[in-house]
N, C-alpha and C positions, 0 to 999 in steps of 0.2 A: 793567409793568417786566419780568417773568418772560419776556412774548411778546416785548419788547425783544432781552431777551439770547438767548432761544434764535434768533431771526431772526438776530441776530448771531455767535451761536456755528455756525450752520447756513451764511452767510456765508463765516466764515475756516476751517470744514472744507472746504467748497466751491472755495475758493482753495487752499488744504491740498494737494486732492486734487486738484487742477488742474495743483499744481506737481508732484507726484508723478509723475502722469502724464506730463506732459513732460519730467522728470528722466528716467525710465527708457524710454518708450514712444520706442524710437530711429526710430520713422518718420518725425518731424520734422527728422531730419537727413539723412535722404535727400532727401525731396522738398526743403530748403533748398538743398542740393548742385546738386536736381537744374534750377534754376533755370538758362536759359540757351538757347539760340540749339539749333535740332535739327539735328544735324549732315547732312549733303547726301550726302556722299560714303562710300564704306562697301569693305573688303576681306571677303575669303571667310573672316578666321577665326570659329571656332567660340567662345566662352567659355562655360564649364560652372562651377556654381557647387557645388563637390563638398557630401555629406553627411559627417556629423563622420569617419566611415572611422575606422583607429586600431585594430585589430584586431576589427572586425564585418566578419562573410562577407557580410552583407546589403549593406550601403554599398561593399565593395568589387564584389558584384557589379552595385548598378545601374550605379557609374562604369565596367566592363567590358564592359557591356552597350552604354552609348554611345561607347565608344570602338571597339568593333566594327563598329558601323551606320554611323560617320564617317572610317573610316580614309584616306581622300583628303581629308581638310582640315587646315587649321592646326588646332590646341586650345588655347588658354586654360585651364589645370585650376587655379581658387580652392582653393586646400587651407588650412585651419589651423594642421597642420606639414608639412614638406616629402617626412618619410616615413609620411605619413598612409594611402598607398595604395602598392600592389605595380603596377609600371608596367614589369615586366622583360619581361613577354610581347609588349610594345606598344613593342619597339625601332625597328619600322621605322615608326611612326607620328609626324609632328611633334608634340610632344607638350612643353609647357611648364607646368609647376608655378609659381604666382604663391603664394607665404605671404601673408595676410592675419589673422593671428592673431585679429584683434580686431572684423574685420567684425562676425561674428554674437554671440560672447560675449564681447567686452568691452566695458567700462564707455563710458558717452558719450563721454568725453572720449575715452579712445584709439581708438573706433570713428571720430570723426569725420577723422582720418590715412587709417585705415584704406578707409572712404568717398569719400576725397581721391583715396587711390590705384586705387580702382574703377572711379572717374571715370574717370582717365588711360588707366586698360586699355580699356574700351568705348570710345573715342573713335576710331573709323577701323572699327570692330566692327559686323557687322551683325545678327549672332545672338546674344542672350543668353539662357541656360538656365538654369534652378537646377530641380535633383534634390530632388522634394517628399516624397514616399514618403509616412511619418508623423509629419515633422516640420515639419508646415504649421500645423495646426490647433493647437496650441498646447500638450498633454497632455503632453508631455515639457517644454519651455522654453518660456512662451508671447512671453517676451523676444525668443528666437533666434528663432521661428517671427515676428514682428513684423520681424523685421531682415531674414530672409529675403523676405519681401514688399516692403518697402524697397526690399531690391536690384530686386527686379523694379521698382517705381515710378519708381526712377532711370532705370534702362534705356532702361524706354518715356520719358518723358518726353526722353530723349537720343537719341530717335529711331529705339533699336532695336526688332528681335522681339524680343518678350519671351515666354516661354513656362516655367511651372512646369510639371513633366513628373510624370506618373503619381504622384497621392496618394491617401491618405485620409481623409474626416471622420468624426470621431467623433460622437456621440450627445452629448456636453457640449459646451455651447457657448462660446464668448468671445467675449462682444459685440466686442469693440475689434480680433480679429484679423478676425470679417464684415466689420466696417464698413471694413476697411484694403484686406480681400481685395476688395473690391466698388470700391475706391475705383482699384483698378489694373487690375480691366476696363475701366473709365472709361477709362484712359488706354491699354488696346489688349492689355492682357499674358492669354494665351491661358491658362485651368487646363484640365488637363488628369485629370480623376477617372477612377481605374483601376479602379471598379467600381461599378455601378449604385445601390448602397445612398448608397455616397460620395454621386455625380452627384446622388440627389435630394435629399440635406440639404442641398447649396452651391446648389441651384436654391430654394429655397427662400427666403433671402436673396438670392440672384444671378443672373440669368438670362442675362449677355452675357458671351460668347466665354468658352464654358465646352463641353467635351466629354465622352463617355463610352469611356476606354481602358482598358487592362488595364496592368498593372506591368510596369516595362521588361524585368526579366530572363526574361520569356515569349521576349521575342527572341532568346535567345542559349541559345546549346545544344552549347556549346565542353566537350569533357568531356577528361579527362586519369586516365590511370591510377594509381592510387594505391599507391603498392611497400610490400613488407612491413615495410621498415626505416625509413621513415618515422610508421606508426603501432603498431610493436609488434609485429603478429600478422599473419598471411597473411589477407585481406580472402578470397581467393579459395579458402579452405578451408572456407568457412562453407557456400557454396553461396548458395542463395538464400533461404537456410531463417533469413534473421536481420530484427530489426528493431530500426529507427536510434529511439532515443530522446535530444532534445536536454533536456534538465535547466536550463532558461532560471532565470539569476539574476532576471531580471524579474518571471518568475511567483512563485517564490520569494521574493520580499520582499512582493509582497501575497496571499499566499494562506494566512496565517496560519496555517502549520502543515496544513491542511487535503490538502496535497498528498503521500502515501504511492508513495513510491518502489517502499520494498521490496514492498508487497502487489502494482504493479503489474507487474515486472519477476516474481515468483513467478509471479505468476497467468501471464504468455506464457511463461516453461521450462516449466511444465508442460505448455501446449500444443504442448512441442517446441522453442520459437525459443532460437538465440540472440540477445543482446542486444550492440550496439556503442553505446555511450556519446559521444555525439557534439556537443562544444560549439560554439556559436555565435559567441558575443562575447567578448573578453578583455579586459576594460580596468577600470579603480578604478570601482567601484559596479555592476558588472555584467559580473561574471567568472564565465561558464560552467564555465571549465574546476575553481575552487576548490569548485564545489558539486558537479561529475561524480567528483573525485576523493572526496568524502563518500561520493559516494553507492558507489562501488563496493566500497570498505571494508566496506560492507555483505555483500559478498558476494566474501570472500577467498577463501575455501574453496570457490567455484565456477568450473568449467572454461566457465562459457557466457556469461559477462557480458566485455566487454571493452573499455577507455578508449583513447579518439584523445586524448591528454593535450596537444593543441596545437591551434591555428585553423589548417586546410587552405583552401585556392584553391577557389573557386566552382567551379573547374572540377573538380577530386577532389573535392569535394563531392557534384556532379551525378551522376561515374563512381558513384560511394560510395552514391548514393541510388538508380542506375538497377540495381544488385547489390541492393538489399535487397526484403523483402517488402513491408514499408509503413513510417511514418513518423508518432510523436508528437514534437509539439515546440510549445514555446511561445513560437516566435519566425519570425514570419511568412515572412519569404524562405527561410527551412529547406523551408515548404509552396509555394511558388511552386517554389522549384527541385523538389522531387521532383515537383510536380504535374506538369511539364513535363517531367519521366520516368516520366508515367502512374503514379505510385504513389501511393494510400492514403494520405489525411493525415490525423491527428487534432491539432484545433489547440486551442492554449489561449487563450482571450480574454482580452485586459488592458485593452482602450478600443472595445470595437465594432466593431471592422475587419476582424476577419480573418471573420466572417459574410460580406461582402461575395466578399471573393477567392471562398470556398468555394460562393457561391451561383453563380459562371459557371459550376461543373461539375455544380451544379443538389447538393450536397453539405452545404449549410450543416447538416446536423443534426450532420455532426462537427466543429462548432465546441462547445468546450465552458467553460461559464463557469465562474469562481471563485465555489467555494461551498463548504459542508461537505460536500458530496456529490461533490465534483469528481473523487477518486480512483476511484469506482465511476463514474462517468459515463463516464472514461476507459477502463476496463476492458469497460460495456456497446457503448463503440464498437468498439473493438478486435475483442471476439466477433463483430462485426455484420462487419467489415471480412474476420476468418477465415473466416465461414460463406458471405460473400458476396461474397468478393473478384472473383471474374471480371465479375459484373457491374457492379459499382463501378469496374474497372479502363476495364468497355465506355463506363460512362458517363463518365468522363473523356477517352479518346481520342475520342469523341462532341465532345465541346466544345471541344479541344485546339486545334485550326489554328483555331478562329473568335477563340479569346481570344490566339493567339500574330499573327493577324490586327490583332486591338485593340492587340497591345502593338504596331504598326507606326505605329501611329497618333500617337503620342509625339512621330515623328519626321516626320510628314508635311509639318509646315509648315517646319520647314529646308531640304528638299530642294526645296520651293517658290522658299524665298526667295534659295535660293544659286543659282537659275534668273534670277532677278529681274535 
């Protein structure tokens, strides 16, 4: 009787969990959409399937990045709000914002509209892109990272390129986004891993039409002067004697306390520097700029610490990082841009990835993990970066054109297929 009911109770969790599954796991409503005739006939535009953007310098620089490398075609820009991204430098580019609120995070039901309308867009399309970065593998939404593989399975299955452009995998896994990502090489759609550590964990499970690039904003190198009156203080008073620390709300919320501000910003005035306070993202649940204002309260009474209290342009970003000595910060594309103005990066790990970036400049020991020990780890890099900087700068321009090489790679099969 006992084996009865647990075979039976094992049964309707089974079914339980089946319907779970399909209630949320929105890939079944792609591939049901995606059923149908592959279209024959195809025009030159582009459709780009943006990241959430919304006041992150990183999301706006990779869509900056592709809009650079494509400015002779149509665009297609999926956004989730319409002023999701800054597109004023990109006036003379054709260039169309589609709102789809509900593609990626919303619920089935209004995703399935949403879906309907994806359809409609790629139909006459013969490139479809979606911007992967680190929101593939699932560590942030594994929902939205499920929906975003979707779109690609649509695509191809409607007969486009399909191509996820420069990401990364983490070290944790989710069975249900391999087996989904594995199921849309099957059907032709191209990953595209921006650095070697990525490329072997998805090879792992995956081995077809899968590549090894580097992150799209290697490619672009558009820099823009940053005036005094936009951040406060004369940038250009400082000299070169300063360094960019970004105060990542991300790091922040799992590093338990563990992460000492004031000892680390002490510890470089005393070796002379000043310090520019420099946030990354601004938005509900990961607002740089409300934890950079904490932190410099700390230090009122000092003439050497100074806050960018606002989210500047990739491009005063770049200018802003190619002026400084070096660069801590706990948000990845902070260290892609400065890397790519040859400067010093100490990065803060939150999922395994940024090991990867760090190791094409052959660099990874300053990647430094969450730990009790985290704020002195930072501090031993930083020494290591002042006593040794010329050469760490060597070995970064060393690797420099080979990985802004890889980041071309992103785009090779467009420029294939808009030949076609």
């Amino acid at each position: 009787m006992i084996k009865k009911l647990v075979g039976k109770n094992e049964f309707i969790n089974n079914i339980s969990r089946s319907l779970y599954y399909f209630i949320l796991n929105p890939i079944w409503i792609f591939r049901l959409l995606g059923i149908g005739r592959t279209q024959k006939t195809a025009d030159d535009r582009l459709v780009l399937l943006a990241p959430p953007g919304a006041g992150n310098i990183g999301d706006q620089a990779l869509v900056e990045a592709y809009l650079e490398r494509f400015q002779e075609h149509n665009i297609l820009l999926l956004v989730k709000r319409k002023d999701d991204f800054d597109l004023s430098r990109f006036s003379n580019i054709r260039i169309e914002s589609v709102v789809v609120p509900n593609l990626i995070y919303g619920t089935s039901r209004k995703r399935f509209f949403d879906v309907l309308k994806l359809k409609k867009i790629l139909k006459g399309c013969k490139q479809f892109d979606i911007v992967g970065a680190d929101i593939i593998d699932g560590q942030y939404n594994y929902i939205a990272s499920l929906a975003r593989i979707g779109c690609a399975i649509l695509g191809a299955k409607m007969g486009l390129h399909v191509s996820i452009l420069g990401f990364s995998w983490s070290y944790d896994k989710y069975g249900i986004i391999e087996k989904n990502l594995e199921i849309a090489t099957n059907y032709g759609v191209i990953l595209n891993l921006r650095d070697e550590l990525s490329y072997e964990r998805v090879s792992k499970f995956n081995k077809k039409n899968i590549r090894c690039v580097s992150d799209m904003v290697f490619s672009s190198n558009n820099a823009q002067y940053v005036e005094s009156m936009e951040v406060g203080f004369d940038v250009a008073s400082l000299g070169k004697n300063f360094i960019i620390i970004n105060t990542s709300a991300l790091v922040e919320s799992k590093s338990n306390g563990w992460l000492n501000y004031r000892l680390i910003i002490n510890h470089l005035m005393e070796k002379g520097y000043s310090i520019v306070l420099l946030p990354h993202v601004a938005r509900p649940g990961g607002d740089d700029i409300s934890l950079s204002q904490e932190v410099i309260k700390m230090f009122s009474t000092q003439t050497k610490v100074f806050l960018i209290n606002r989210i500047l342009t990739p491009s005063k970003v770049r200018w802003l990082c190619s002026k400084s000595e070096f660069i801590i910060t706990g948000r990845m594309h902070l260290a892609v841009i400065g890397l790519g103005q040859k400067k010093p990066c100490v990065v803060i790990s939150t999922q395994g990835k940024v090991e990867g970036l760090l190791a094409k400049f052959d660099l990874e020991r300053f990647a430094v993990d969450i730990s009790p020990n985290m704020t002195q780890d930072i501090i031993l890099r930083c020494d290591e970066i002042i006593a040794n900087r010329n050469k760490i700068v060597d070995c970064i321009s060393f690797n420099l054109d080979r990985v802004k090489a890889e980041s071309q790679l992103n785009f090779a099969h467009i420029e294939i297929n808009s030949k076609i």
